[in-house]
Structure formats: C-alpha cells, structure tokens
HTML snippet that shows the backbone in 3Dmol.js (N, CA, C, O; Angstrom):
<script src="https://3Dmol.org/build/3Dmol-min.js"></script>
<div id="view" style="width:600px;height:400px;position:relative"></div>
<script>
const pdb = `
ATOM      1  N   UNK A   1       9.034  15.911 -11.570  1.00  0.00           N
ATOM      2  CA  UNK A   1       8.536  15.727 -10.243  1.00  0.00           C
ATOM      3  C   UNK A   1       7.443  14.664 -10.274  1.00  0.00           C
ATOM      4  O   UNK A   1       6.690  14.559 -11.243  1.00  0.00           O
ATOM      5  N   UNK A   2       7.382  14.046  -9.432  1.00  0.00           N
ATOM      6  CA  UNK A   2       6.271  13.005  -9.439  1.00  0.00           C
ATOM      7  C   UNK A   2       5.213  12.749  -7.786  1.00  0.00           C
ATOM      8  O   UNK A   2       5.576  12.229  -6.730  1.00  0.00           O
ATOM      9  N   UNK A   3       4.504  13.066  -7.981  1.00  0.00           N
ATOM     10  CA  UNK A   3       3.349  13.059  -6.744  1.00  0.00           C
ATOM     11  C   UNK A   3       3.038  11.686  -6.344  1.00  0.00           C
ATOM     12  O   UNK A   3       2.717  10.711  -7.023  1.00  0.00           O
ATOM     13  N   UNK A   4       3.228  11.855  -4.924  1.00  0.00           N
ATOM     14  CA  UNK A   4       2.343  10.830  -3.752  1.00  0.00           C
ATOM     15  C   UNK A   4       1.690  11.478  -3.012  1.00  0.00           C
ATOM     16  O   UNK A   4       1.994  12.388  -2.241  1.00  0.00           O
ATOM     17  N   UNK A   5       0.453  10.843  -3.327  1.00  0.00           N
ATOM     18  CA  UNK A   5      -0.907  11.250  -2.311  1.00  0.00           C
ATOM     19  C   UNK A   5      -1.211  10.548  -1.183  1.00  0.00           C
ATOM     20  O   UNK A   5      -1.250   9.326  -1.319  1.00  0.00           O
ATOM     21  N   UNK A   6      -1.423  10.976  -0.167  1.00  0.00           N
ATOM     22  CA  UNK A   6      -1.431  10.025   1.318  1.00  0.00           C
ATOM     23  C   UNK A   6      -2.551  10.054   1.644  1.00  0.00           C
ATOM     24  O   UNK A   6      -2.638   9.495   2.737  1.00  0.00           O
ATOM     25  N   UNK A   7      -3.703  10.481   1.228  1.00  0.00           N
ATOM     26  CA  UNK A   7      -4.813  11.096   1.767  1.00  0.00           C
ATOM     27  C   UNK A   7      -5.517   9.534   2.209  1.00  0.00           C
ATOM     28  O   UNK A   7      -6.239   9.774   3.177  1.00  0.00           O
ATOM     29  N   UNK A   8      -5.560   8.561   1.992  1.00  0.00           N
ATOM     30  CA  UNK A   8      -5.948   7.743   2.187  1.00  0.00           C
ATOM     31  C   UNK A   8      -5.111   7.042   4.015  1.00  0.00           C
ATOM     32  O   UNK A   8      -5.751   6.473   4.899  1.00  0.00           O
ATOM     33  N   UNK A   9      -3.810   7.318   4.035  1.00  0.00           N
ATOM     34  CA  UNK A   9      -3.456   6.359   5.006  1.00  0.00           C
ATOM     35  C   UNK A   9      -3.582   8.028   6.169  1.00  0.00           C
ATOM     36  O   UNK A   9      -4.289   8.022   7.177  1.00  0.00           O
ATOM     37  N   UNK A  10      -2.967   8.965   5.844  1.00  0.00           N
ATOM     38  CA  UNK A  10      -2.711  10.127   6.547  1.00  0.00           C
ATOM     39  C   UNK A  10      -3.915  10.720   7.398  1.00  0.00           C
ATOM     40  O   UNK A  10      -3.976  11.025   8.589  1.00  0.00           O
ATOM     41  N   UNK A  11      -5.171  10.796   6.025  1.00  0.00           N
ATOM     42  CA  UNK A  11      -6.256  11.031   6.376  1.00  0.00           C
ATOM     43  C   UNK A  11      -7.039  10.112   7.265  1.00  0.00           C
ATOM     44  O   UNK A  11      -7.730  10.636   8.138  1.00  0.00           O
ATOM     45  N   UNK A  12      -7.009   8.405   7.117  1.00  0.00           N
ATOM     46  CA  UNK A  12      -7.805   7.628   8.102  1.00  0.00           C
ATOM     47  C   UNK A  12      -7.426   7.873   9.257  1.00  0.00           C
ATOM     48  O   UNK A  12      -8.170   7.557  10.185  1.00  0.00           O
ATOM     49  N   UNK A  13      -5.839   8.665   9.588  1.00  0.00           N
ATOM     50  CA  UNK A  13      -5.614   8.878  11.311  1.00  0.00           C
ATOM     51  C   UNK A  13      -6.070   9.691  11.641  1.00  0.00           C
ATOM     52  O   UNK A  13      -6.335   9.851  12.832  1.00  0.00           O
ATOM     53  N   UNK A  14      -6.506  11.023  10.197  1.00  0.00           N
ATOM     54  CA  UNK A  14      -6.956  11.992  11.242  1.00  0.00           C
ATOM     55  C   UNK A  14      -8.493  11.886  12.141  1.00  0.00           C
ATOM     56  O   UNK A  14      -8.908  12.320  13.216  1.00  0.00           O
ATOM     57  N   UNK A  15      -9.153  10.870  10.781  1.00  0.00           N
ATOM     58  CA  UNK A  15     -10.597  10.968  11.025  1.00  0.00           C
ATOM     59  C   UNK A  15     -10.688   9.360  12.165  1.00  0.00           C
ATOM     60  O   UNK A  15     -11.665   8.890  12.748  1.00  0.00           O
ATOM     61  N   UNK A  16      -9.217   8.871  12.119  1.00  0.00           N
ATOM     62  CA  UNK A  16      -9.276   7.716  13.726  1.00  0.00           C
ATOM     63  C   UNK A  16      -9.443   6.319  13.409  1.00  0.00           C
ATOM     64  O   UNK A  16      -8.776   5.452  13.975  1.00  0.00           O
ATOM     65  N   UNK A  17     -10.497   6.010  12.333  1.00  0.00           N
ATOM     66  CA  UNK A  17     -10.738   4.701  12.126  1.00  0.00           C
ATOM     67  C   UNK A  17     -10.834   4.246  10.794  1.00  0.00           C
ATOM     68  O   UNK A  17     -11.327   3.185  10.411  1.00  0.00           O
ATOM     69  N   UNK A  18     -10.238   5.282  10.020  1.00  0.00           N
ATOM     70  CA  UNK A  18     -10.113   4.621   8.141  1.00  0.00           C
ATOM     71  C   UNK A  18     -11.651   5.129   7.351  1.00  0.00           C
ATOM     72  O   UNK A  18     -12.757   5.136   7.893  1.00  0.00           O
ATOM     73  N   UNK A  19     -11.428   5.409   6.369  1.00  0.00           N
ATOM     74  CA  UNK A  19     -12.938   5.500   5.826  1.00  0.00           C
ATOM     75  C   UNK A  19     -13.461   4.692   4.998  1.00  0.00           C
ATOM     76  O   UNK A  19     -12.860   3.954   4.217  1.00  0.00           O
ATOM     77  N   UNK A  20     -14.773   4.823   5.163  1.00  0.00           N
ATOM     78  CA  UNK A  20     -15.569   3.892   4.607  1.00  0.00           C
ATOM     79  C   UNK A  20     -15.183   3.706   3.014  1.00  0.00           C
ATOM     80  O   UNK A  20     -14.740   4.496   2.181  1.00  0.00           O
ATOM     81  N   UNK A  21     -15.624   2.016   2.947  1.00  0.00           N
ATOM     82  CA  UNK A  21     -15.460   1.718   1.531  1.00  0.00           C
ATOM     83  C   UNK A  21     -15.784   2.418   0.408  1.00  0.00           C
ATOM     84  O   UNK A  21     -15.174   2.296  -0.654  1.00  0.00           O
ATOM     85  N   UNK A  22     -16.762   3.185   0.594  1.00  0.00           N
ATOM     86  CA  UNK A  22     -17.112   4.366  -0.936  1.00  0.00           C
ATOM     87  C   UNK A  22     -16.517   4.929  -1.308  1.00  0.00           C
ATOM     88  O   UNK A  22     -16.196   5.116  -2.482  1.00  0.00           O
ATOM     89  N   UNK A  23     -16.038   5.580   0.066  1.00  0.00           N
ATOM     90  CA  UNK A  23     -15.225   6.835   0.299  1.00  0.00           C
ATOM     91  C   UNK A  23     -14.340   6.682  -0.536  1.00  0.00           C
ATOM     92  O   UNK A  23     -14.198   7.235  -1.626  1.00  0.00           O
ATOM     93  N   UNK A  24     -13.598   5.760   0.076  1.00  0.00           N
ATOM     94  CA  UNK A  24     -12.016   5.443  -0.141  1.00  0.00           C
ATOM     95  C   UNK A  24     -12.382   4.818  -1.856  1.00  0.00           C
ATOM     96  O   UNK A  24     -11.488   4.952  -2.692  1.00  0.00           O
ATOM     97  N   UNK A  25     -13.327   4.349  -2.153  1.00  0.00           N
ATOM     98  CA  UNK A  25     -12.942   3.985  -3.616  1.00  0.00           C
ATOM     99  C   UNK A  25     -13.391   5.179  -4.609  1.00  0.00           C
ATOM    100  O   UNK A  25     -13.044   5.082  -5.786  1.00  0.00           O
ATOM    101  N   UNK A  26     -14.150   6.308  -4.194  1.00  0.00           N
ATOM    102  CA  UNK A  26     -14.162   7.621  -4.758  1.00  0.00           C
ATOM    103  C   UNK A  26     -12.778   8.131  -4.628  1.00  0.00           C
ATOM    104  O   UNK A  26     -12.267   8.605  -5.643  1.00  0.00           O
ATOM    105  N   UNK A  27     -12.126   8.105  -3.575  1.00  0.00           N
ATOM    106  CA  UNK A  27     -10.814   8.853  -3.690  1.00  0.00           C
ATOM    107  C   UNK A  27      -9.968   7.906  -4.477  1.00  0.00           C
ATOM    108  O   UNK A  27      -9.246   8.402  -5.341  1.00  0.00           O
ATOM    109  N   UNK A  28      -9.958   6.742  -4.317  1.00  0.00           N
ATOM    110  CA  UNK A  28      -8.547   6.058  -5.113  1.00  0.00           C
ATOM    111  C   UNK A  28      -8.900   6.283  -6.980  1.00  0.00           C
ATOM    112  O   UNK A  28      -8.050   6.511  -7.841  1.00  0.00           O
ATOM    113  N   UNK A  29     -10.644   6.104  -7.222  1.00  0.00           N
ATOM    114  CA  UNK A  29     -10.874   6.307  -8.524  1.00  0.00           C
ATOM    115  C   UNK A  29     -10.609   7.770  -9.150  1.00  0.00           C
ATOM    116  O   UNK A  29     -10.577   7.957 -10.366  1.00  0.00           O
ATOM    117  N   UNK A  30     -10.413   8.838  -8.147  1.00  0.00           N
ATOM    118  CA  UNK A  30     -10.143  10.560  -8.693  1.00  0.00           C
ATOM    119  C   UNK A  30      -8.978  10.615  -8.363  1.00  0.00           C
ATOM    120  O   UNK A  30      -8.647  11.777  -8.598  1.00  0.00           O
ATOM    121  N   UNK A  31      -7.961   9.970  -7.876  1.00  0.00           N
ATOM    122  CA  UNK A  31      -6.438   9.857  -8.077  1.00  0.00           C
ATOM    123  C   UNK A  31      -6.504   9.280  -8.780  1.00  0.00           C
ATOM    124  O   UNK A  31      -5.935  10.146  -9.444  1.00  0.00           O
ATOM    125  N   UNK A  32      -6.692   8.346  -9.617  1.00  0.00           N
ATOM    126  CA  UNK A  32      -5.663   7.666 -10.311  1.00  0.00           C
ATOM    127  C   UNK A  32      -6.497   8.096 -12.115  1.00  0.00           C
ATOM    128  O   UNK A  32      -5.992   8.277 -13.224  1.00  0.00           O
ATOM    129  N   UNK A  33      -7.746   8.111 -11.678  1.00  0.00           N
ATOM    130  CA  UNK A  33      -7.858   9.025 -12.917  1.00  0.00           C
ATOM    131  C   UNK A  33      -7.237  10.386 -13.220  1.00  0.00           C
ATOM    132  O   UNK A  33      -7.457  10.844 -14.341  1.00  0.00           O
ATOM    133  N   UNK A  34      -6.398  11.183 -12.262  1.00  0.00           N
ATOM    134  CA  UNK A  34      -5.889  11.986 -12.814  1.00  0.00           C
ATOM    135  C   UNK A  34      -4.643  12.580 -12.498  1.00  0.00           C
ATOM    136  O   UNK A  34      -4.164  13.707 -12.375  1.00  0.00           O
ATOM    137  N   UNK A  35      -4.086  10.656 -12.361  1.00  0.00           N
ATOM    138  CA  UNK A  35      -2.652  10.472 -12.752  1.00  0.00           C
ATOM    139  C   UNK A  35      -1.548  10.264 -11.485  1.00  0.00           C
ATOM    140  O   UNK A  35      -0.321  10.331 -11.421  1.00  0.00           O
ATOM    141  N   UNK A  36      -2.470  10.018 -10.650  1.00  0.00           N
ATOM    142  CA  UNK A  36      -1.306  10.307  -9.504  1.00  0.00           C
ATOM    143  C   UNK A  36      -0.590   8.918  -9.334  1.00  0.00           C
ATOM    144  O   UNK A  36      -0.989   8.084  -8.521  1.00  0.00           O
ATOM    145  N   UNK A  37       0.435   8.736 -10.113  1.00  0.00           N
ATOM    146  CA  UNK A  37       1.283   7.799  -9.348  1.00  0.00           C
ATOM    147  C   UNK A  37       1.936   6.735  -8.435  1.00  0.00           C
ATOM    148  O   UNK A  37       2.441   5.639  -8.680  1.00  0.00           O
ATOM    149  N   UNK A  38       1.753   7.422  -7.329  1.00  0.00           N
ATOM    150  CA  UNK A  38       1.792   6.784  -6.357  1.00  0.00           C
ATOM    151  C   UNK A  38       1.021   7.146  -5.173  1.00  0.00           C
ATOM    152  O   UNK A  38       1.265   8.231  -4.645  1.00  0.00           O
ATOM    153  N   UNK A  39      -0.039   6.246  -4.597  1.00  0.00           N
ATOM    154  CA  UNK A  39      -0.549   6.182  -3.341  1.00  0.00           C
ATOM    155  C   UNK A  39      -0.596   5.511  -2.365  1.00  0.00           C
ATOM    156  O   UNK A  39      -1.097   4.400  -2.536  1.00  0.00           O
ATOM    157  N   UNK A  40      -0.146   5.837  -1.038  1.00  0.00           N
ATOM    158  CA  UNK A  40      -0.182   5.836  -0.096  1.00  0.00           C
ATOM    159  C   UNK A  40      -1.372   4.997   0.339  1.00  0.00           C
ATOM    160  O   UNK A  40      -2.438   5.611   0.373  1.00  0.00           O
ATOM    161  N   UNK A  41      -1.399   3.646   0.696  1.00  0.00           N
ATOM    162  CA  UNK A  41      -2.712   3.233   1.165  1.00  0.00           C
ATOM    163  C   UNK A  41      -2.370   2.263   2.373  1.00  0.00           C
ATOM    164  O   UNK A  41      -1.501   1.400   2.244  1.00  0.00           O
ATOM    165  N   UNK A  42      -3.081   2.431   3.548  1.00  0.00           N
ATOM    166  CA  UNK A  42      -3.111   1.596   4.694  1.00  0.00           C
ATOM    167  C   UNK A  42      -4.704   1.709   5.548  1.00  0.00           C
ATOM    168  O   UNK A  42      -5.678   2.289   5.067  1.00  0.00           O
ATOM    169  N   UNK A  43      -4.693   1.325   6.296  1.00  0.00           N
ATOM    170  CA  UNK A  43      -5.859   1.767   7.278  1.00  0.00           C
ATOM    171  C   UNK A  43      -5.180   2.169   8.539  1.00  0.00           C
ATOM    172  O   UNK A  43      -4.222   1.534   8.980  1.00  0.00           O
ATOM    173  N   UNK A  44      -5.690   3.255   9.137  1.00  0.00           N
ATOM    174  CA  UNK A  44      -5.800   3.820  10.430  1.00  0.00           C
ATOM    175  C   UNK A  44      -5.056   3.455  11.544  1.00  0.00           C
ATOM    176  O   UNK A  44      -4.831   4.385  12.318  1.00  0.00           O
ATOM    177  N   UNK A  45      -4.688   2.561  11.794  1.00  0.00           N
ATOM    178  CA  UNK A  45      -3.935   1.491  12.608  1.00  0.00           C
ATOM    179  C   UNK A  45      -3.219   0.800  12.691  1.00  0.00           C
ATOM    180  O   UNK A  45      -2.725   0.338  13.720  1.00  0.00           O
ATOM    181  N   UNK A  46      -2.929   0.499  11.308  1.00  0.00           N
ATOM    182  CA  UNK A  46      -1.907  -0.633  10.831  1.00  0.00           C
ATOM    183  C   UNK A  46      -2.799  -1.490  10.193  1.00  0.00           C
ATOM    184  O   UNK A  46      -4.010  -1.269  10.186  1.00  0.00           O
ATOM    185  N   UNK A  47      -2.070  -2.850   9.435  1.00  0.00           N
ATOM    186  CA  UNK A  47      -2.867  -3.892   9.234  1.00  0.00           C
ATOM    187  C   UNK A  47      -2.624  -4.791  10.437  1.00  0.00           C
ATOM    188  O   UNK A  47      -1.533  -4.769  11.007  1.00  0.00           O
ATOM    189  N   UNK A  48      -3.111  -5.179  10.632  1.00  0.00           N
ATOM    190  CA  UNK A  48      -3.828  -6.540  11.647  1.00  0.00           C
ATOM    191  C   UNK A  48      -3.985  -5.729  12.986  1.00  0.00           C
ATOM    192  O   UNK A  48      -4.141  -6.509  13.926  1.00  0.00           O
ATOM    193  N   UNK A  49      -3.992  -4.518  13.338  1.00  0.00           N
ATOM    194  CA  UNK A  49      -3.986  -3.823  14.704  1.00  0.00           C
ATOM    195  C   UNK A  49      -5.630  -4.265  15.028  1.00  0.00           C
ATOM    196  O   UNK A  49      -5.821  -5.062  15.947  1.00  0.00           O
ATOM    197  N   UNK A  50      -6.808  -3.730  14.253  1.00  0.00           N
ATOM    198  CA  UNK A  50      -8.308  -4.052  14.741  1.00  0.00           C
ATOM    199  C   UNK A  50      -7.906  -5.333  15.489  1.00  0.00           C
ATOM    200  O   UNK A  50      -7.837  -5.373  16.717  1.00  0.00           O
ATOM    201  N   UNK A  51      -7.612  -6.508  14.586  1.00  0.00           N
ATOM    202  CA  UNK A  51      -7.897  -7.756  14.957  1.00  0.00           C
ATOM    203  C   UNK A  51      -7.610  -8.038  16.475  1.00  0.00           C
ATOM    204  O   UNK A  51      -8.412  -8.586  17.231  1.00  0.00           O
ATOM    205  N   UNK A  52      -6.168  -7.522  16.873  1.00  0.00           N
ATOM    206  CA  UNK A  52      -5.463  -6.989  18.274  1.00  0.00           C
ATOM    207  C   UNK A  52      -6.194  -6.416  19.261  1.00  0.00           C
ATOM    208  O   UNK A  52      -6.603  -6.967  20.284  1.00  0.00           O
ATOM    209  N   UNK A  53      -6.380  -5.021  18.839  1.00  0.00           N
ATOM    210  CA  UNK A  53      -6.868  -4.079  19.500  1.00  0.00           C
ATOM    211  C   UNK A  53      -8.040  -4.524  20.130  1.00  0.00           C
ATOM    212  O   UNK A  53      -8.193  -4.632  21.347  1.00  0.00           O
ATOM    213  N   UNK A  54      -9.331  -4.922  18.758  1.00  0.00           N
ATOM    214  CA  UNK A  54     -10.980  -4.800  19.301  1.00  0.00           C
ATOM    215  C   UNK A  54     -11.319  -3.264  18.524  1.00  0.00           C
ATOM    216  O   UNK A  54     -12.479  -2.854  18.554  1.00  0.00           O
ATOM    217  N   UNK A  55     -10.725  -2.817  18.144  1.00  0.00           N
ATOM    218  CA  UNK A  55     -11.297  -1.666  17.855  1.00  0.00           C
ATOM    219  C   UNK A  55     -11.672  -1.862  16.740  1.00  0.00           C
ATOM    220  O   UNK A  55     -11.198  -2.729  16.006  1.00  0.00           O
ATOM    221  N   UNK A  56     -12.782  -0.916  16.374  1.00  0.00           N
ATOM    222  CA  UNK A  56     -13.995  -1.072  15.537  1.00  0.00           C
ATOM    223  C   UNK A  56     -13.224  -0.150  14.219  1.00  0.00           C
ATOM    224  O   UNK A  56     -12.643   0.911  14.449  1.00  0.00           O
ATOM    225  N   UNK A  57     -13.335  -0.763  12.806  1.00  0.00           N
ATOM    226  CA  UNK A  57     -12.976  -0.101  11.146  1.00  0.00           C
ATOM    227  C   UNK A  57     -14.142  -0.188  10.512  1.00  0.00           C
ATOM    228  O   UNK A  57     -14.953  -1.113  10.469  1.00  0.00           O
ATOM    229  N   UNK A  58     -14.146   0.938   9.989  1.00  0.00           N
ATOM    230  CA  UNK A  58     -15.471   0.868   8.241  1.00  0.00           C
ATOM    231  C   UNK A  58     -15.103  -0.754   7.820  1.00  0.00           C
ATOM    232  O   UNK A  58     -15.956  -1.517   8.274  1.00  0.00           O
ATOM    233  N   UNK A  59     -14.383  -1.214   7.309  1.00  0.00           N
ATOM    234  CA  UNK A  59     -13.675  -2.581   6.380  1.00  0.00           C
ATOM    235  C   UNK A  59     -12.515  -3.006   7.467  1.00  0.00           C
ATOM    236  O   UNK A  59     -11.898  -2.429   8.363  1.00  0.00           O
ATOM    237  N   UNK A  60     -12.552  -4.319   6.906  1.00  0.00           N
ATOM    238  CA  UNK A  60     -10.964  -4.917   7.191  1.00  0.00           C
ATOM    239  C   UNK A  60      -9.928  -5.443   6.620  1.00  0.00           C
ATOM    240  O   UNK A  60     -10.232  -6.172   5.676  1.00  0.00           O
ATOM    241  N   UNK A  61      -8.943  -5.363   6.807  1.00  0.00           N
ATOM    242  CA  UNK A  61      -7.733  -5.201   6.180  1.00  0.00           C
ATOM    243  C   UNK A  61      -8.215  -5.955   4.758  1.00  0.00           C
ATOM    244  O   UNK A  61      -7.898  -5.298   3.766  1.00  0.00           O
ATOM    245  N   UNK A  62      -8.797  -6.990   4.520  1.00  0.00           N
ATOM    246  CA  UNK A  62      -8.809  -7.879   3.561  1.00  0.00           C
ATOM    247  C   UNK A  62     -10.002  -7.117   2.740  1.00  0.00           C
ATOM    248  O   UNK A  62     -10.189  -7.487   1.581  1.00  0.00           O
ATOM    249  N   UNK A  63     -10.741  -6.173   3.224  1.00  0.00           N
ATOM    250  CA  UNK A  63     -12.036  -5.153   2.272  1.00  0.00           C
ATOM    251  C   UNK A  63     -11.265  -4.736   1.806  1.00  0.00           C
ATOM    252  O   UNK A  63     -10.935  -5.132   0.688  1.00  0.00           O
ATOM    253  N   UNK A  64     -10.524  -3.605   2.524  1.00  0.00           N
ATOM    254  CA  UNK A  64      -9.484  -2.713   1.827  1.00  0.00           C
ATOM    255  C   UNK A  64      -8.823  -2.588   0.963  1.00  0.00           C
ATOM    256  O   UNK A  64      -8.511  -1.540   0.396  1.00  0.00           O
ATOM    257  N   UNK A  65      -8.349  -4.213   0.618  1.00  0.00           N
ATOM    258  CA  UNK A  65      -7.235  -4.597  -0.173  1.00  0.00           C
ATOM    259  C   UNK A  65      -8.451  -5.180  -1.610  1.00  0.00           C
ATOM    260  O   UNK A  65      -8.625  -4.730  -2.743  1.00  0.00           O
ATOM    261  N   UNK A  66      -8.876  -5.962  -1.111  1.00  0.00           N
ATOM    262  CA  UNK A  66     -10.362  -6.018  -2.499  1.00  0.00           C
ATOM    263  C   UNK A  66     -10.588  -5.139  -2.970  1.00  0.00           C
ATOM    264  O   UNK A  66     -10.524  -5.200  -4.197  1.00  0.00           O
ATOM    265  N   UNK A  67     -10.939  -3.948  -2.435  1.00  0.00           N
ATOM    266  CA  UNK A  67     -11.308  -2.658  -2.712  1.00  0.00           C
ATOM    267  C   UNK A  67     -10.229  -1.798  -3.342  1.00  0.00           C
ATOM    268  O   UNK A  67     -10.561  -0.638  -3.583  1.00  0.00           O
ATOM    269  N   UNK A  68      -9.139  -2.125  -3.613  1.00  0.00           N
ATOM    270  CA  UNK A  68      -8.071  -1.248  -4.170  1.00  0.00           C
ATOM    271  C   UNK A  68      -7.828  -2.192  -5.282  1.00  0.00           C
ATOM    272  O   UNK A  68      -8.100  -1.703  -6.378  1.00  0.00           O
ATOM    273  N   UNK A  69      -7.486  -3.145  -5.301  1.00  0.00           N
ATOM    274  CA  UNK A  69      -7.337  -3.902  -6.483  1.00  0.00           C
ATOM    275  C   UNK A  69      -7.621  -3.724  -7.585  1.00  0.00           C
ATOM    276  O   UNK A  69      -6.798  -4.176  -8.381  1.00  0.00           O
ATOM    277  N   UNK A  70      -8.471  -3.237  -8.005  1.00  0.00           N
ATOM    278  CA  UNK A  70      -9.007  -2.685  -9.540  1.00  0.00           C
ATOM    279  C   UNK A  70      -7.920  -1.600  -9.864  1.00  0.00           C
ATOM    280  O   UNK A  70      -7.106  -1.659 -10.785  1.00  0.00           O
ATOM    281  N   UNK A  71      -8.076  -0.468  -8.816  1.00  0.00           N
ATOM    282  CA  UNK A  71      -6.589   0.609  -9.337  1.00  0.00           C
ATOM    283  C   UNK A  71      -5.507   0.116  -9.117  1.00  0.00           C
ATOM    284  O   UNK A  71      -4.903   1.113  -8.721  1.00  0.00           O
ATOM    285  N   UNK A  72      -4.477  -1.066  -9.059  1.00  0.00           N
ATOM    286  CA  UNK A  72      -3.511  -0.937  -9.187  1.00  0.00           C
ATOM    287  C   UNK A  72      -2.672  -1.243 -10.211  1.00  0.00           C
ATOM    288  O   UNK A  72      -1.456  -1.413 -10.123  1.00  0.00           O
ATOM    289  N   UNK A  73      -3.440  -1.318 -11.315  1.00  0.00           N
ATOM    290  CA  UNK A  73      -2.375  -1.063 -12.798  1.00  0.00           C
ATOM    291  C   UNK A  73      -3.022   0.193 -13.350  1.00  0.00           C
ATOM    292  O   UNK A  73      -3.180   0.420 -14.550  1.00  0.00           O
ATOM    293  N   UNK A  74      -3.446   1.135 -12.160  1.00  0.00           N
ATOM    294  CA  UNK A  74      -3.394   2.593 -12.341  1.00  0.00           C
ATOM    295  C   UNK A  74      -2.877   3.385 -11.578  1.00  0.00           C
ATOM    296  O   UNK A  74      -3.128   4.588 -11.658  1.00  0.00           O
ATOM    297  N   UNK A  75      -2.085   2.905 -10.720  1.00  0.00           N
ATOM    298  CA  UNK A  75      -1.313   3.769  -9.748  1.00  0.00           C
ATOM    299  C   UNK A  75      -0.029   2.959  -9.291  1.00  0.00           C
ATOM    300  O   UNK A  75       0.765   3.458  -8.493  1.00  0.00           O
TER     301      UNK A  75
END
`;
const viewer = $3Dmol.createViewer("view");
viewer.addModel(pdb, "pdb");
viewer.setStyle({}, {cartoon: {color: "spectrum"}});
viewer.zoomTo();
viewer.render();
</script>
C-alpha cells in the first residue's frame, strides 16, 4: 500500500486561503521525513486564481513552489 497525504491542498480549502509558509514547510518536512510518498500540494484556489480573483494568500503560487523544492527528491 502506498500513502498520499493531501493535507496540504485539502486542508488550505478548509482553512480558505492556503497556509502560511512555516506551516506548510513544517508539514511537508514531517511528511516526508516519515516517508510519505506522495503529496498532494496546491494552494487553496488553484494556481493563478489570487492573481484573477484579488483575493488575498499567505504566499504566491511562485512562494509555494520555492518553498517545496527542497522536498522533492523526498517525496
């Protein structure tokens, strides 16, 4: 069996607007330190929706993606 964690894209809808950069790099660094596979990562809206919308994110699409970069030859 192999696990995907969503908590990152699933969770920014619940809480509406994505979470903040810490956040999200505390959670991607305790997944992938303990092994999870595959994750699920987007922001809240889509990518490029803020830019559209006006509506206000912790980061933007291009933080987000800086900000994950280190884990992905760990997940």
């Amino acid at each position: 069996m192999k696990i995907m964690d969503c908590t990152l894209r699933d969770g920014a809808n619940v809480i509406r607007n994505g979470f903040p950069g810490e956040l999200t790099e505390v959670i991607l660094d305790g997944l992938t330190k303990n092994g999870i596979p595959a994750i699920e990562f987007g922001n809240a809206k889509g990518i490029g929706a803020y830019e559209v919308s006006g509506a206000v994110a912790p980061l933007t699409d291009e933080e987000y993606l800086e900000l994950a970069h280190p884990f992905l030859e760990r997940a």
